[in-house]
C-alpha positions as CSV (number, residue, x, y, z in Angstrom):
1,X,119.9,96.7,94.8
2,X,120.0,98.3,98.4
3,X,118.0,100.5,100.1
4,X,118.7,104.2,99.4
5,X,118.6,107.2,101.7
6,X,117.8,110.4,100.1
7,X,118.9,113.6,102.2
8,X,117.6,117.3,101.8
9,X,119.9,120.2,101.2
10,X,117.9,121.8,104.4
11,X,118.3,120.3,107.9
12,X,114.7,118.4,108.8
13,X,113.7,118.5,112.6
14,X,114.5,115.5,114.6
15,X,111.4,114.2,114.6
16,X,110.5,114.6,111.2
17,X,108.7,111.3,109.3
18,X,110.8,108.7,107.7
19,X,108.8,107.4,104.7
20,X,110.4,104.4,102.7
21,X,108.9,104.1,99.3
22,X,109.2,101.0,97.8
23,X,108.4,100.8,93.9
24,X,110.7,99.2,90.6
25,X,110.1,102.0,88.5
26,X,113.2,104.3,89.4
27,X,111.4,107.4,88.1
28,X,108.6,106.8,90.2
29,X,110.9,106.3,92.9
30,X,113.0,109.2,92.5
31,X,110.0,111.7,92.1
32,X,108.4,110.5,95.2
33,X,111.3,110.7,97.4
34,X,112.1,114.6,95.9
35,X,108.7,115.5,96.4
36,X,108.4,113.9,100.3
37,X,111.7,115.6,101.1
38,X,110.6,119.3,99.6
39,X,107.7,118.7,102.2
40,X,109.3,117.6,105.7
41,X,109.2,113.9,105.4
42,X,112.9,111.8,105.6
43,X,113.1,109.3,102.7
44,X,114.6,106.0,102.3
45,X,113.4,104.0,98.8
46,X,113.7,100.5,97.4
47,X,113.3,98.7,94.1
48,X,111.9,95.5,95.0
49,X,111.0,93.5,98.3
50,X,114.6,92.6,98.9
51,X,115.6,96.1,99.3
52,X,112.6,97.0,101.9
53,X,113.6,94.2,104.0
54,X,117.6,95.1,103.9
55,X,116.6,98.7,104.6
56,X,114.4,97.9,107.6
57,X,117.1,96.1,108.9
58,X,119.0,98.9,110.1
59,X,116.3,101.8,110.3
60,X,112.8,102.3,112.1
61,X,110.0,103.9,109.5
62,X,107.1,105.7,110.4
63,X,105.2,104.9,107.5
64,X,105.7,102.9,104.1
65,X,104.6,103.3,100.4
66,X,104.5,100.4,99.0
67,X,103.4,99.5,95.3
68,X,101.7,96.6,94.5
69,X,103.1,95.3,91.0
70,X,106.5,94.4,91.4
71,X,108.9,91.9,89.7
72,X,109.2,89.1,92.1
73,X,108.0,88.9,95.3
74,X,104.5,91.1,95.1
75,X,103.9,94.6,97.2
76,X,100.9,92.4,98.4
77,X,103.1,89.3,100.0
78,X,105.5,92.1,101.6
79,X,102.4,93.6,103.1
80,X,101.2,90.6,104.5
81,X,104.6,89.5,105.8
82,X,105.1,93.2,107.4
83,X,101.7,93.4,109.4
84,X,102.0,89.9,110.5
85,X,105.4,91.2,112.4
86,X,105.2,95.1,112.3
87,X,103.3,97.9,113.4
88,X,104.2,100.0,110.6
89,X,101.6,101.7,108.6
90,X,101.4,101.1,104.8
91,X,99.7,102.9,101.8
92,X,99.5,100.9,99.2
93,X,100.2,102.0,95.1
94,X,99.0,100.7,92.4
95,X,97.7,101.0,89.0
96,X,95.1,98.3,89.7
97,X,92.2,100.7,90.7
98,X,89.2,97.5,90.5
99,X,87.4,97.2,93.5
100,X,88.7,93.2,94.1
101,X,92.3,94.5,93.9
102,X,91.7,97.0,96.9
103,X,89.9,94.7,99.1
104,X,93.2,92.1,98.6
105,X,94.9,95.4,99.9
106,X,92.8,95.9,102.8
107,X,92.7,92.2,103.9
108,X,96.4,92.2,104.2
109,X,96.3,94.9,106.4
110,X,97.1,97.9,104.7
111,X,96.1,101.1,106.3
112,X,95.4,102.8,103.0
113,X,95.2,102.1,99.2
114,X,95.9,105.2,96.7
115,X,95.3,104.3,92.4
116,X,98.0,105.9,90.0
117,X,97.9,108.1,88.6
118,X,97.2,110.4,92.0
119,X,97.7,114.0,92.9
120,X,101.2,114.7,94.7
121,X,99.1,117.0,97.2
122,X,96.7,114.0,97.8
123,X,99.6,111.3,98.6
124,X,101.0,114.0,100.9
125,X,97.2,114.0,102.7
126,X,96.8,110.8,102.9
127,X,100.4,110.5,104.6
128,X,99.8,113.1,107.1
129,X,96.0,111.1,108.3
130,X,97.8,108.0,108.3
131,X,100.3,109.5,110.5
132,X,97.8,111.4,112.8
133,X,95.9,107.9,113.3
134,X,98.9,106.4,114.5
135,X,99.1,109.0,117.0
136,X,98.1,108.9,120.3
137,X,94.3,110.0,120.6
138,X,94.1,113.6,122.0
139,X,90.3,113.6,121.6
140,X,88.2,115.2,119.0
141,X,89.4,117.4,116.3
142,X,88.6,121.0,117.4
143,X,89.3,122.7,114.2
144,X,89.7,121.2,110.4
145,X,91.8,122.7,107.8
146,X,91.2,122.1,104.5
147,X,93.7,124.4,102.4
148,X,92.5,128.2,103.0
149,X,89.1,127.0,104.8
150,X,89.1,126.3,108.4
151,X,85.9,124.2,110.4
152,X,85.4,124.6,114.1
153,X,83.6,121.8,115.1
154,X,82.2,122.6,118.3
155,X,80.9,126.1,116.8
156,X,80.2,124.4,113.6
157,X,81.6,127.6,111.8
158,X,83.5,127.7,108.5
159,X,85.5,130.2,107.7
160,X,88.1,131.5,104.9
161,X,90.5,133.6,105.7
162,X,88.7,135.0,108.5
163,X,85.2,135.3,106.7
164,X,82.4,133.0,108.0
165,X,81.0,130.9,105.1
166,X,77.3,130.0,105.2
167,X,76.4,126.5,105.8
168,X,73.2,124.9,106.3
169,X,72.1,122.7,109.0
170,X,72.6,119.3,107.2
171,X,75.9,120.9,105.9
172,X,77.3,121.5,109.3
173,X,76.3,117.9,110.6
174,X,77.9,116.7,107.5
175,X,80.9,118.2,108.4
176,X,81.0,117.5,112.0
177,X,80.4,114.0,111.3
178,X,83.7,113.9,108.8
179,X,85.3,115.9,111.4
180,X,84.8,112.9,114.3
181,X,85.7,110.1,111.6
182,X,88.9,112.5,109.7
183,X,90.6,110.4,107.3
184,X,88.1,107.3,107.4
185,X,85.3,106.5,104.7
186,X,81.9,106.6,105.7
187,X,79.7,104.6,104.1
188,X,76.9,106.0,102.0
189,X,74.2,104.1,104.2
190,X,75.6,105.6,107.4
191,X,75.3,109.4,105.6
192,X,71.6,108.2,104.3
193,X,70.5,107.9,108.2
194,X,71.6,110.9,109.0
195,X,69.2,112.5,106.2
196,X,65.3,112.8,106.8
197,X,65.0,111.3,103.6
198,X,67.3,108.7,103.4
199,X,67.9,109.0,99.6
200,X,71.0,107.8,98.2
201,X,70.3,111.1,95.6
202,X,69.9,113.3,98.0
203,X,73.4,112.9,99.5
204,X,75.2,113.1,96.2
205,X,73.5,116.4,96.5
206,X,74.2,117.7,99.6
207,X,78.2,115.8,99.4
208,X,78.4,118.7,95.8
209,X,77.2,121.7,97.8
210,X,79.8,121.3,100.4
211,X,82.5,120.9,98.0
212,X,81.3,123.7,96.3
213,X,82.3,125.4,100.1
214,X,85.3,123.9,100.8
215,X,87.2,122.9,98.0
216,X,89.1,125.3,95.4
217,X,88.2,123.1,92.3
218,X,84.6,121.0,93.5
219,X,84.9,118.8,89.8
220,X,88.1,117.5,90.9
221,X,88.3,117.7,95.3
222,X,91.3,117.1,97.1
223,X,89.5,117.1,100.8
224,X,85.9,115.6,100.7
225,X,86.6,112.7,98.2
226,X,84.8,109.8,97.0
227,X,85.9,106.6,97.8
228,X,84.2,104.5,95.4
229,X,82.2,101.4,96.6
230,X,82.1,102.5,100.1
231,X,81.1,106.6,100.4
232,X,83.2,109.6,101.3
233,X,86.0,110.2,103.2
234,X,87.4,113.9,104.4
235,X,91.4,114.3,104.6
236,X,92.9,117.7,106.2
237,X,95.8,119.6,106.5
């Protein structure tokens, strides 16, 4: 089976990301590509390794979704082949969520690993940091969206629609912290020095209160997430 392009009904811009998603499961495939394309991104998918490589034969991506349980040749191999001769980014997929299945992930290179089931809006976060790290570095983030809620790191303000949102002092260094490190897990340790009490408790704590502040449902966050075995991680908009 061959690569496939799929095309939106609107015109994207020139520069607009080209994803290829590469999973067996056609369903998978197809509602990954509809959903990409309904949000800016070009898509080109594949059912197997085979079809990767014959796609990126002919087209240049900027990023690739790659699951890891295919027939054949694994996502893992592909990986590893991919970052031993490209510099393309890859987000792994995978219904293998145990930590020992990630790390294989991570040492092949991959720039980020996302268990199914996941959120549609969360794939389409993780994308856009993957994206933004592969940019060139402009310096500091000055402002962080996060849906309706806006940080300004410098001022160490949140706001929602235009209304200031109280935050305390360890609140706002929380957030400045995510802020410098966007898209990247911190680990718990690293959060415990920046507390006066260095209590792994205590930053569960304080990690709740600031959902409670910037995310719409706190129980289940799409922004400040958990990334388990290692600490938090903040994505934007």
């Amino acid at each position: 089976m061959k690569a496939a392009m799929i095309t939106s009904s609107e015109p994207l811009p020139d520069n607009a990301p080209h994803v290829l998603v590469v999973d067996d499961d056609q369903k998978i495939r197809d509602l990954l590509a509809r959903y990409l394309v309904e949000h800016g991104f070009r898509v080109t998918t594949a059912a197997d390794a085979q079809s990767a490589r014959s796609g990126m034969r002919g087209l240049e991506f900027d990023v690739i979704l790659l699951d890891v349980m295919m027939p054949g040749e694994s996502g893992l191999d592909l990986a590893r082949e991919l970052k031993s001769t490209r510099s393309v980014p890859i987000c792994m997929l995978t219904a293998r969520a145990e930590p020992v299945h990630r790390i294989e992930g991570l040492e092949a290179g991959v720039d980020d690993y996302l268990p199914k089931p996941f959120e549609p809006r969360e794939l389409l976060l993780r994308l856009r940091n993957i994206l933004k790290r592969g940019q060139s570095p402009s310096g500091p983030h000055e402002e962080i969206r996060m849906g309706d809620y806006v940080f300004h790191v410098t001022r160490g303000e949140l706001k929602c629609e235009e209304k200031t949102v109280r935050l305390t002092e360890r609140e706002r260094d929380l957030l400045r912290l995510f802020a410098h490190r966007l898209g990247t897990p911190i680990q718990r340790h690293e959060l415990c020095s920046e507390d006066s009490t260095g209590n792994d408790r205590a930053i569960d704590v304080q990690i709740n209160r600031l959902r409670r502040k910037i995310e719409t449902d706190p129980s289940n966050p799409v922004y400040l997430q958990t990334v388990r075995g290692k600490g938090y991680i903040l994505y934007s908009d």
